[in-house]
Structures are given as C-alpha cells and as structure tokens.
N, C-alpha and C positions, 0 to 999 in steps of 0.2 A: 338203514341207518348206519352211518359208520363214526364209532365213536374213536373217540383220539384213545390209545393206550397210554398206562403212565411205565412201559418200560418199552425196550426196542432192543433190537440185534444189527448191529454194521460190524464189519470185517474189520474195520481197522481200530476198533475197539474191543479188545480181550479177545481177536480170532473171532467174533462175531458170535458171543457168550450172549445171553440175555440180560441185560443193565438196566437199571432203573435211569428214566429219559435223564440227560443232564448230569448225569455223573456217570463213574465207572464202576458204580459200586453192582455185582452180579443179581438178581433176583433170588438168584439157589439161595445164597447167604440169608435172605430173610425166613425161606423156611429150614433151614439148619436152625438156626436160632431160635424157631420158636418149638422146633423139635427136640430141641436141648433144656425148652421151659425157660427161655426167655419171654420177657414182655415184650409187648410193640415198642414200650416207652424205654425197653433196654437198649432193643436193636437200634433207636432212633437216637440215643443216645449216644452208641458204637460208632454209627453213619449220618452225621449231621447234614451231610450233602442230600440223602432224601426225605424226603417230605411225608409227614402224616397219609395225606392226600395220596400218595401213592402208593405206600403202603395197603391203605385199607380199598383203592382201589380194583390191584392186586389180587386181593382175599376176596372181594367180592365179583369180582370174575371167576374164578377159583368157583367158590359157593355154588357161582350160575351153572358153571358146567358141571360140578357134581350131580347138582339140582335137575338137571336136562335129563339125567340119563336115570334118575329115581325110580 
C-alpha cells in the first residue's frame, strides 16, 4: 500500500529540505516548535499555509515508526 505523504523533498525547493506538500514551509520547524512547547494550534497559527491534516499526519508517521521498533 502506498500512501500519499503530507510533506515531500525537490531540489528546487529549500536545496531539497523536507516541506510540508504545497508550501515551503520545512517539517524541522514543526518539531522545533513543539520542542520549544509550542501547541499544534500555535505552529498552525505561525504557518497558515499548512494544514491540520498534515501536521497530525506527520506525528503519526512519526508514532508508527517509534512504535515499529518497541
């Protein structure tokens, strides 16, 4: 099964940095942010251009491969 991601990496967007799909905003910045004790609903605040939905996408990818390796 191949599921669509909600972020992606092309060269010609930030040197091929990890971005949430549709914007240029980086994925680092969302765990900076919540590593600083921000909320979801701060960063989403910060970065309008991403979506809920990709956000908690994200974290639960994240989750699954913590989870894999338990």
């Amino acid at each position: 099964m191949n599921k669509e991601r909600a972020y992606h990496s092309d060269p010609d967007i930030l040197g091929g940095t990890l971005v949430f799909k549709g914007t240029r905003v980086p994925v680092q910045s969302l765990f900076d942010h919540l590593k600083a004790g921000d909320s979801i609903e701060d960063y989403l605040a910060g970065f309008p251009s991403v979506k809920r939905s990709q956000v908690l996408a994200v974290l639960k990818e994240m989750e699954s491969e913590v989870l894999a390796h338990a």
